[in-house]
ROFI-980027 format. One record per atom (N, C-alpha, C): atom name; z, y, x; residue number from 1. Coordinates in pm, whole numbers, plus 32768, in hexadecimal, padded with zeros to 4 digits. Layout:
N
CA/Z/Y/X/NUM
...
END
This chain:
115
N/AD29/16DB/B10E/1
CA/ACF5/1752/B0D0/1
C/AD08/17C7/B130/1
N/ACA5/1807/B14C/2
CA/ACAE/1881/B1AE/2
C/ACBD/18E8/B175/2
N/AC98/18E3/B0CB/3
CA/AC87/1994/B0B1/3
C/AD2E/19D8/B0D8/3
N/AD71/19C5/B0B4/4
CA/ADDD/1A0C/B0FD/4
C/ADE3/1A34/B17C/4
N/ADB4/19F0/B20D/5
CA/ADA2/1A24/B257/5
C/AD3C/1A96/B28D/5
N/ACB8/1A8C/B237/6
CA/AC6C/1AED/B23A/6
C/AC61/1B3D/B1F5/6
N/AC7A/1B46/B15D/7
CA/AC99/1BBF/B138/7
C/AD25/1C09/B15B/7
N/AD8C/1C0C/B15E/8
CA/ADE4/1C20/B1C2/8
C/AE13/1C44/B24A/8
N/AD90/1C0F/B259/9
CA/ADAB/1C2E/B341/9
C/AE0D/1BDD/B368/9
N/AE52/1B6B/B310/10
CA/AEBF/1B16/B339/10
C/AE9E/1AC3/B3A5/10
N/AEFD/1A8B/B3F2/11
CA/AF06/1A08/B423/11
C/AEC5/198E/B40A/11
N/AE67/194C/B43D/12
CA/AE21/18E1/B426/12
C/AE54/1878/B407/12
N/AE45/183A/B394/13
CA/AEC9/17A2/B37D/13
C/AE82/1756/B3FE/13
N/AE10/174F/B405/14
CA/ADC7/16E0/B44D/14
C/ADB1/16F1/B4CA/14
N/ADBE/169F/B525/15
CA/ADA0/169E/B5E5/15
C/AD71/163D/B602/15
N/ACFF/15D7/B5B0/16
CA/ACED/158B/B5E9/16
C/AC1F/159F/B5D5/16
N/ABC7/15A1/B617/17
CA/AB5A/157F/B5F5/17
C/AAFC/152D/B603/17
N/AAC7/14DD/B5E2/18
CA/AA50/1466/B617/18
C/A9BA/14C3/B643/18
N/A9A1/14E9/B6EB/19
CA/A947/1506/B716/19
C/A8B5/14BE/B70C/19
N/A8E2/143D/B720/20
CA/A84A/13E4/B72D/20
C/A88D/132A/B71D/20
N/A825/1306/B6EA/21
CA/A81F/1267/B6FF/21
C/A79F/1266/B6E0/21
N/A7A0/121B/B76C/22
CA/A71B/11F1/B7B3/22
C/A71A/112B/B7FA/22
N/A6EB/10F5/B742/23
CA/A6F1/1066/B74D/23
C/A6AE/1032/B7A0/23
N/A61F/1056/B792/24
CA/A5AF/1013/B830/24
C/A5CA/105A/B877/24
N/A60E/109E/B8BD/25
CA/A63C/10C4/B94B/25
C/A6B8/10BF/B97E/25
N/A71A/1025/B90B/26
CA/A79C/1046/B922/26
C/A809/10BE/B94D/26
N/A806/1141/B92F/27
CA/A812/11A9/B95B/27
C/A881/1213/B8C7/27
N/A8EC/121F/B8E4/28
CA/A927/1274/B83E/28
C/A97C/12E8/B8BA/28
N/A999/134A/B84B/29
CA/A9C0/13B9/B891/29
C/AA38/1419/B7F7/29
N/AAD3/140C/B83C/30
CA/AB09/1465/B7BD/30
C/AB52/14AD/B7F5/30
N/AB8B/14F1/B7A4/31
CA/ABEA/155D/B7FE/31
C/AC62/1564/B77D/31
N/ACDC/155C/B7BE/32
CA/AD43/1548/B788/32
C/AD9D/15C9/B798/32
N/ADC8/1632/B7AE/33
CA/AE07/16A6/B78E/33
C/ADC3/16CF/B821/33
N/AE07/16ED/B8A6/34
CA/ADD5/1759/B905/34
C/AD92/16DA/B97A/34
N/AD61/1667/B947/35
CA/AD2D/15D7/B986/35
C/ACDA/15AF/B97C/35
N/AC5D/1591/B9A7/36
CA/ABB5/155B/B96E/36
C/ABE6/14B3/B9CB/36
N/ABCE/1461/B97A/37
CA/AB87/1403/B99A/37
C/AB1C/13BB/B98D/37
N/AAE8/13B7/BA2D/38
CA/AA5E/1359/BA22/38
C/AA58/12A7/BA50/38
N/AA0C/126F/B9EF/39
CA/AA15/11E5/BA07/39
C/A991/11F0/BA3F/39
N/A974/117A/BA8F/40
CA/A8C9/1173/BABD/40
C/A8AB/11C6/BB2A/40
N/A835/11C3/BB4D/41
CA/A79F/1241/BB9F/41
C/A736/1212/BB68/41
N/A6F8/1286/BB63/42
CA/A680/1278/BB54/42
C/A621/127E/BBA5/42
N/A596/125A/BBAB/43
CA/A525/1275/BC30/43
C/A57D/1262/BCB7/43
N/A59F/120C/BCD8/44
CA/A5CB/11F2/BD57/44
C/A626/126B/BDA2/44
N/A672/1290/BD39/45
CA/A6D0/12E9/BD35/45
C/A68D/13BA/BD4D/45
N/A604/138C/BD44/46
CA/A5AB/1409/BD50/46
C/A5DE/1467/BCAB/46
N/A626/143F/BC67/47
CA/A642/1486/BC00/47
C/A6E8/14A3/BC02/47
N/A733/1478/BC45/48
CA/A7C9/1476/BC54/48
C/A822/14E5/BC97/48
N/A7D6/157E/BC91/49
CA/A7CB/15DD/BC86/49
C/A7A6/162F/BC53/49
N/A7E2/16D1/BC8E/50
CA/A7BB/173A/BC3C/50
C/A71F/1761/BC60/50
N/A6F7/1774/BBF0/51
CA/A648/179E/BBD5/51
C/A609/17F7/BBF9/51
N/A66B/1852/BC30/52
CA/A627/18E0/BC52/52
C/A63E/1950/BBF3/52
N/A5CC/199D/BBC8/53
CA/A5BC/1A28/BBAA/53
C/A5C6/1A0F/BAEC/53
N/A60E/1A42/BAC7/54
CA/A62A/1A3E/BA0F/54
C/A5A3/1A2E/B9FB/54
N/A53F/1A73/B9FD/55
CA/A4C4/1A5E/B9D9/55
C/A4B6/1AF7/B96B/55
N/A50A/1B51/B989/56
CA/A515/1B95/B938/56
C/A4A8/1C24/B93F/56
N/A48B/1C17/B9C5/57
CA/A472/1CB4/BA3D/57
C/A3D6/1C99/B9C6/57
N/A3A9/1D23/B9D8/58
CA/A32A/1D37/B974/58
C/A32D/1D0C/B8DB/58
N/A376/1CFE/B8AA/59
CA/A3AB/1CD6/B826/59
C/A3E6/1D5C/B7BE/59
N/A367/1D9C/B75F/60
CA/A399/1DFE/B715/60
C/A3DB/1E00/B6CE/60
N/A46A/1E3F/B6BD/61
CA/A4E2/1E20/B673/61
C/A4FF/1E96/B61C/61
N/A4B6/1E4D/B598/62
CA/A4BA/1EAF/B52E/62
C/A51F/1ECF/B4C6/62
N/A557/1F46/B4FB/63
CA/A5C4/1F92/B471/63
C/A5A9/1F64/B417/63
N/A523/1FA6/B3E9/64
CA/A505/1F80/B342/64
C/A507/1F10/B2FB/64
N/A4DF/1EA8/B33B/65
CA/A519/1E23/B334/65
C/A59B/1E09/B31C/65
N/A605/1E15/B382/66
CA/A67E/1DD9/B37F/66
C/A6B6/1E69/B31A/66
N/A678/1EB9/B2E2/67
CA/A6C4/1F2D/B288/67
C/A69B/1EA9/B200/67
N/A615/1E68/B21C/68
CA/A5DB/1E4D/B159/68
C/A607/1DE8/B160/68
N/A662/1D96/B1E8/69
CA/A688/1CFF/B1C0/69
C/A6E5/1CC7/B154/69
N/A6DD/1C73/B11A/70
CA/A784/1C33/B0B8/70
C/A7F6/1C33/B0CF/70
N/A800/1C5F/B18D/71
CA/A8A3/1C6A/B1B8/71
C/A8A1/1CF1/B1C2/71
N/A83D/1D2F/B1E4/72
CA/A880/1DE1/B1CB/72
C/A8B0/1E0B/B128/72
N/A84B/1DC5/B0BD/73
CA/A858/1E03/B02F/73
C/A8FD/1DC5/B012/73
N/A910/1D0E/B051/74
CA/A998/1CF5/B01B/74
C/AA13/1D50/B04B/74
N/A9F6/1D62/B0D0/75
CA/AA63/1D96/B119/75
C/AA5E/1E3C/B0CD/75
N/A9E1/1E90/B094/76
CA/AA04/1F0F/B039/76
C/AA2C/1ED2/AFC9/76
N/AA25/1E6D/AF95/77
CA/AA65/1E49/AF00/77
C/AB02/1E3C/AF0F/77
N/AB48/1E04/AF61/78
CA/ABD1/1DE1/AF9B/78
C/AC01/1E52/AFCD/78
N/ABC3/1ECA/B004/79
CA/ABF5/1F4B/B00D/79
C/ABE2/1F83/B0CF/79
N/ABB4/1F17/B0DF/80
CA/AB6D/1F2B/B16E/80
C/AAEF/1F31/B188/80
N/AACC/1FB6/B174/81
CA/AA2A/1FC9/B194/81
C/AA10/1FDC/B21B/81
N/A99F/1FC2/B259/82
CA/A9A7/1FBD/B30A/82
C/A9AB/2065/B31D/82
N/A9BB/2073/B389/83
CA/A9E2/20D3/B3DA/83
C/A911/2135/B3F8/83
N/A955/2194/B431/84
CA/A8E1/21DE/B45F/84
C/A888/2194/B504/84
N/A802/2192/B503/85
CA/A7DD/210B/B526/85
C/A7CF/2155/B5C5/85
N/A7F0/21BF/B619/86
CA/A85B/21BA/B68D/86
C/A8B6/2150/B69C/86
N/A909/2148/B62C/87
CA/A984/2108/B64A/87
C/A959/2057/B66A/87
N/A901/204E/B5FF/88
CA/A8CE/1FC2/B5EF/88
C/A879/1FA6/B664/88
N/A851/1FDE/B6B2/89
CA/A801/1FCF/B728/89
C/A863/1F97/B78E/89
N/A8E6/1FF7/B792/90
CA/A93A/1FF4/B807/90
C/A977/1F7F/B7C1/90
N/A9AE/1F7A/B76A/91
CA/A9D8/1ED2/B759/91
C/A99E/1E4F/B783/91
N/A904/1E71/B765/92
CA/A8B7/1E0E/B76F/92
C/A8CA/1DFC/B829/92
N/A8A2/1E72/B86F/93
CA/A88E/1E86/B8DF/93
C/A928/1E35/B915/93
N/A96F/1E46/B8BE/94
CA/A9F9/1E17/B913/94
C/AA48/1D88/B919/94
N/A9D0/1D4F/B8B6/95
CA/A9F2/1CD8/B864/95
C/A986/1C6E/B8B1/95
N/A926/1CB0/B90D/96
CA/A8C1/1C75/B95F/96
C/A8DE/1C40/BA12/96
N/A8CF/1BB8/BA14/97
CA/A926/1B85/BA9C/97
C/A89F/1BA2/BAFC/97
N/A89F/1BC0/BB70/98
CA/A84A/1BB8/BBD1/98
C/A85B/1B95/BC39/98
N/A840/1AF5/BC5B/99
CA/A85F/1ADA/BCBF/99
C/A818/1AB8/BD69/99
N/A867/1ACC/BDCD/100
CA/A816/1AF4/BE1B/100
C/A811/1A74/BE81/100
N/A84D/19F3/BE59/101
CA/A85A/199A/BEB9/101
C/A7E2/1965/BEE1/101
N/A7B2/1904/BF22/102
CA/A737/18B1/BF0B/102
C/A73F/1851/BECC/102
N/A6D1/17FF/BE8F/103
CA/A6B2/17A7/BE68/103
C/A736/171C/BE78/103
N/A71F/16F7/BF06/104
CA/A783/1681/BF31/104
C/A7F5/16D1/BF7B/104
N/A838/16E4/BF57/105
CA/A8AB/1758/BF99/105
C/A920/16EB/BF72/105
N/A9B4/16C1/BF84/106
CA/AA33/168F/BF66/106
C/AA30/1695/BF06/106
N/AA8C/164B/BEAB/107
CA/AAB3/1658/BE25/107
C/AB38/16CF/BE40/107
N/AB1F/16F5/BDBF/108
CA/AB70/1755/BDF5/108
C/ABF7/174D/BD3B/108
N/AC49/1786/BD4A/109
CA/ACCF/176D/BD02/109
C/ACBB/17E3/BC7D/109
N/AC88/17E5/BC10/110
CA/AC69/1845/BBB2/110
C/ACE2/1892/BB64/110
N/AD58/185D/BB7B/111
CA/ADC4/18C5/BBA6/111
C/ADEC/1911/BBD1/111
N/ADA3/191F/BC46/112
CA/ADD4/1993/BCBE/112
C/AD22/19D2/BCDE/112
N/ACC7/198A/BCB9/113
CA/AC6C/19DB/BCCC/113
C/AC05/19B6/BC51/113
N/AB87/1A1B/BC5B/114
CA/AB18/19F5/BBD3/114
C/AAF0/1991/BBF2/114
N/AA8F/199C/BC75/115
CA/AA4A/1912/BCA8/115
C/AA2B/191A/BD40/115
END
């Protein structure tokens, strides 16, 4: 049960998630607290990397929306109504990874760096 952690802002009971299982491509992917594991490749390992660009750039990101959604009205019912949508920008803005490696670049350690 999560509602305690989200209405609350608590601590997550849970660290474990199932990313993918992928039966015809022998291929599963989970991540266990600060750990992803991948079983498999896919496409001759042409997928066994990072993808590039969020896909986000040109993408209109509407206040009014995330003001009329079911998690803004719950979070004003629980006594947390969102913030003035400056603030929600710079969150968003801060909450957004951009990375600058290439395509086939090292694996790199997601501990010590994003990607």
């Amino acid at each position: 049960n999560m509602w305690e952690a989200l209405s609350r802002n608590s601590e997550s009971p849970r660290n474990l998630m199932v990313h993918n299982i992928d039966e015809e491509r022998m291929a599963a992917a989970i991540r266990v607290g600060d750990w992803k594991f991948v079983r498999g490749t896919t496409y001759d390992g042409e997928w066994d990397h990072w993808y590039g660009p969020s896909g986000r750039s040109g993408y209109d990101y509407s206040m009014d929306t995330v003001r009329s959604s079911n998690s803004a009205r719950a979070l004003a019912k629980i006594g947390h109504p969102l913030q003035q949508n400056s603030k929600l920008e710079e969150l968003r803005n801060g909450a957004t990874v951009n990375c600058a490696k290439p395509r086939n670049a090292e694996p790199c350690n997601l501990l010590q760096e994003v990607c």
